[in-house]
C-alpha positions as CSV (number, residue, x, y, z in Angstrom):
1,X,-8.3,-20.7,7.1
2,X,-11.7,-21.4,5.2
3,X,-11.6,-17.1,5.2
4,X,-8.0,-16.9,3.9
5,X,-8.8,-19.1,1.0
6,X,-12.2,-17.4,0.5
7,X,-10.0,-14.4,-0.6
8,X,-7.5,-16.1,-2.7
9,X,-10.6,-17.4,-5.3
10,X,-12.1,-13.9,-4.9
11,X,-8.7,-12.2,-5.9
12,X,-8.2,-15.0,-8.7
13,X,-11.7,-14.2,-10.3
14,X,-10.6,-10.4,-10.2
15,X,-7.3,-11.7,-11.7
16,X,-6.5,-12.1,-15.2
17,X,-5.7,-15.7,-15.2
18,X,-7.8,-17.9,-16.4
19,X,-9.8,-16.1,-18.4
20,X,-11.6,-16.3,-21.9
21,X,-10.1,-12.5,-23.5
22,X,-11.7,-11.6,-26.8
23,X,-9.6,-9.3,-28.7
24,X,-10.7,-6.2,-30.6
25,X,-8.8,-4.0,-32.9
26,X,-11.4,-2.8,-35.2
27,X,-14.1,0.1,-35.3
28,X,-17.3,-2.5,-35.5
29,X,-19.0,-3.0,-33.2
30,X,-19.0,-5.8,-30.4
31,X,-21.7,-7.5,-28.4
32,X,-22.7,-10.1,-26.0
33,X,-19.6,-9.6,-23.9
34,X,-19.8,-10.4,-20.3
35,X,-16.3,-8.6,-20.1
36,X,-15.3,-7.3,-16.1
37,X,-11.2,-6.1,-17.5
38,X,-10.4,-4.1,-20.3
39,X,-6.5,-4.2,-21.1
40,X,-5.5,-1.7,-23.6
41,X,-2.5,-2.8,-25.6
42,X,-2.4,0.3,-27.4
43,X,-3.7,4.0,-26.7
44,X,-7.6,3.2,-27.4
45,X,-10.5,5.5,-28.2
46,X,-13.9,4.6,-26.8
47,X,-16.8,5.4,-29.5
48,X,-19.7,3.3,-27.5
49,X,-19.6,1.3,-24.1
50,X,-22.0,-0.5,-22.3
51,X,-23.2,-0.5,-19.5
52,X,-22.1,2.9,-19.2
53,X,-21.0,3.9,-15.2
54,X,-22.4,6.4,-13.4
55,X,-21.1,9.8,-13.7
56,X,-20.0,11.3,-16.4
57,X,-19.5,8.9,-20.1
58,X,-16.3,7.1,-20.7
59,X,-17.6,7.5,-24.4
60,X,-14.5,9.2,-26.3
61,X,-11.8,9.2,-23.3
62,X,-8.8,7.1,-24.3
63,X,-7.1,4.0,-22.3
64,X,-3.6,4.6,-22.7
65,X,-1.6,1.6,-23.9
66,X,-1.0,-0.6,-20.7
67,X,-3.6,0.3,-18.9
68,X,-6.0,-2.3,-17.1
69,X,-9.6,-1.0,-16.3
70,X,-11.4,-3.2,-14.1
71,X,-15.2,-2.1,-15.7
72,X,-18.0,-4.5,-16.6
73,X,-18.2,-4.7,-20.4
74,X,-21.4,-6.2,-21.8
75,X,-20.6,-4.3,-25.5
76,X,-17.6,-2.0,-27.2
77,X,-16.7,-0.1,-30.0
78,X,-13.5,1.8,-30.7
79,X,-12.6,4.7,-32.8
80,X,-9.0,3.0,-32.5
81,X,-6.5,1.2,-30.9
82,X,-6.6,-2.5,-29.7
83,X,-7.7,-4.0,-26.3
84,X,-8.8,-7.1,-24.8
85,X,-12.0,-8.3,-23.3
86,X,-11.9,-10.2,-20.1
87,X,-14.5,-13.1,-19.4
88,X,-14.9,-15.5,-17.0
């Protein structure tokens, strides 16, 4: 039982309840995130991302409007669209 509940606040962290989402719609730049989700509520252009993930650069793909990435996010900037931030 100790196991099965174990999971359930694992799944809830990963979740996006009760979290602290910081909005950004803007082409400035935005720092000192400690971001794990991205939710794109419109198509969104990525000009700068950190920490980058291995492979190739997510740096100009776009998240199409809907779309959850579950990335770490320490800092963002878009060339457009809006998304939110998830914290714990």
């Amino acid at each position: 039982m100790k196991n099965i509940e174990k999971r359930i606040g694992e799944l809830v962290d990963k979740s996006l309840t009760n979290t602290k989402p910081y909005f950004v719609s803007d082409t400035s730049p935005h720092s000192n995130l400690k971001g794990y989700c991205i939710k794109a509520i419109e198509d969104t252009v990525i000009s700068a991302f950190k920490p980058l993930p291995q492979g190739n650069s997510i740096v100009g793909e776009t998240i199409l409007a809907g779309d959850v990435w579950y990335i770490p996010c320490t800092s963002i900037t878009l060339t457009s669209g809006a998304c939110f931030i998830y914290q714990h």
